[in-house]
C-alpha positions as CSV (number, residue, x, y, z in Angstrom):
1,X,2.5,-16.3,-42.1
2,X,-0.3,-15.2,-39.8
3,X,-1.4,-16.9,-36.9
4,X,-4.8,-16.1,-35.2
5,X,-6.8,-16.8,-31.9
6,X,-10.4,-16.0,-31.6
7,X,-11.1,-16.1,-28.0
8,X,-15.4,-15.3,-29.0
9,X,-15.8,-19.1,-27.9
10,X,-14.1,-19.6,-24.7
11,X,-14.6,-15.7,-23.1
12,X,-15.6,-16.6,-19.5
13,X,-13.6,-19.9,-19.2
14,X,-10.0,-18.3,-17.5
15,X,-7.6,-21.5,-17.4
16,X,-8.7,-22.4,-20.4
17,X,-8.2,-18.6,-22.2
18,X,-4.7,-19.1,-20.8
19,X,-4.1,-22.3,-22.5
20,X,-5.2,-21.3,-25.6
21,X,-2.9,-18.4,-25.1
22,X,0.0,-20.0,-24.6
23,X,-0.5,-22.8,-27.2
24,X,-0.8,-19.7,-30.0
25,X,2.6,-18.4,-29.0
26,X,4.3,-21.5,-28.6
27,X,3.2,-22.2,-31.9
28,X,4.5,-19.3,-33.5
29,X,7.9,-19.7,-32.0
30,X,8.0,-23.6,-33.1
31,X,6.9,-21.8,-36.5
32,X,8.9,-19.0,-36.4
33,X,5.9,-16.8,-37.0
34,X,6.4,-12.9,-37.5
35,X,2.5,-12.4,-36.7
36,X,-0.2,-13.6,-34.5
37,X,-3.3,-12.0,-34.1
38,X,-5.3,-12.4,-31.0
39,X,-9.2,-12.0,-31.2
40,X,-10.6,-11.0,-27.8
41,X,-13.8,-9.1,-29.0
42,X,-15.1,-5.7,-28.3
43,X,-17.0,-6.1,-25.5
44,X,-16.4,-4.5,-22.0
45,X,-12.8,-5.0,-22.7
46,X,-12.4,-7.5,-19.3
47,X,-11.1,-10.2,-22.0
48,X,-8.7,-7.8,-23.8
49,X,-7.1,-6.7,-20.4
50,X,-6.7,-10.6,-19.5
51,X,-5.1,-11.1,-22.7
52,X,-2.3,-7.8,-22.0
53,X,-2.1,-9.2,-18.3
54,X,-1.0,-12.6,-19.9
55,X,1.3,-11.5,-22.6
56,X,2.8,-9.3,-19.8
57,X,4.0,-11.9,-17.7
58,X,8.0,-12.2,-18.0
59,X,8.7,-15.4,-19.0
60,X,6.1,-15.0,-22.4
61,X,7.2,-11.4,-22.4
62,X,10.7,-13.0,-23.5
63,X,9.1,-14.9,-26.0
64,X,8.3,-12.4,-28.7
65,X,9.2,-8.8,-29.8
66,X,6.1,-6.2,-29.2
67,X,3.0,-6.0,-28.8
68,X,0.3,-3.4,-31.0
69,X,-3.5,-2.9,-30.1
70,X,-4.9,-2.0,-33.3
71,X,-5.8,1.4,-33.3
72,X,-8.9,0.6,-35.8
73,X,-10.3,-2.1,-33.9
74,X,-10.7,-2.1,-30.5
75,X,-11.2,-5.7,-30.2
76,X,-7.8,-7.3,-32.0
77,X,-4.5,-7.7,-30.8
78,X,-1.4,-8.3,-32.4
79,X,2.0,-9.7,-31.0
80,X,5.1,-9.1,-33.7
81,X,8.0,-11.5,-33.4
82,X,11.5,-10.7,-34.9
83,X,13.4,-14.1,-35.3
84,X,16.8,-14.2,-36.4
């Protein structure tokens, strides 16, 4: 299982960016999903360093296992949990 977030729709709107953020990765830890895939777009790459700034913090930091920027699109992200 897979989850994604496109963030194409909400870009320039910062709280709610956040929430959506944080809904996606509770929801894979209530699912106990191995994937999610985060959509910020290509772009001048302010959204994809909001995105990394977020998933940096410590207490979502704790929440999953790494994260990969995909090397074949600039524009994806993808946070890999390892559950138990």
């Amino acid at each position: 299982m897979k989850l994604k977030l496109d963030l194409h729709d909400i870009h320039s709107k910062g709280a709610e960016i956040d929430r959506a953020l944080r809904a996606i990765i509770d929801e894979a830890v209530a699912k106990k999903a191995p994937l999610v895939e985060i959509i910020p777009g290509k772009g001048s790459g302010a959204l994809k360093k909001h995105v990394l700034r977020f998933l940096d913090q410590k207490e979502i930091k704790a929440l999953y296992h790494r994260v990969e920027k995909d090397s074949d699109n600039f524009g994806r992200v993808f946070v890999h949990f390892r559950w138990k």
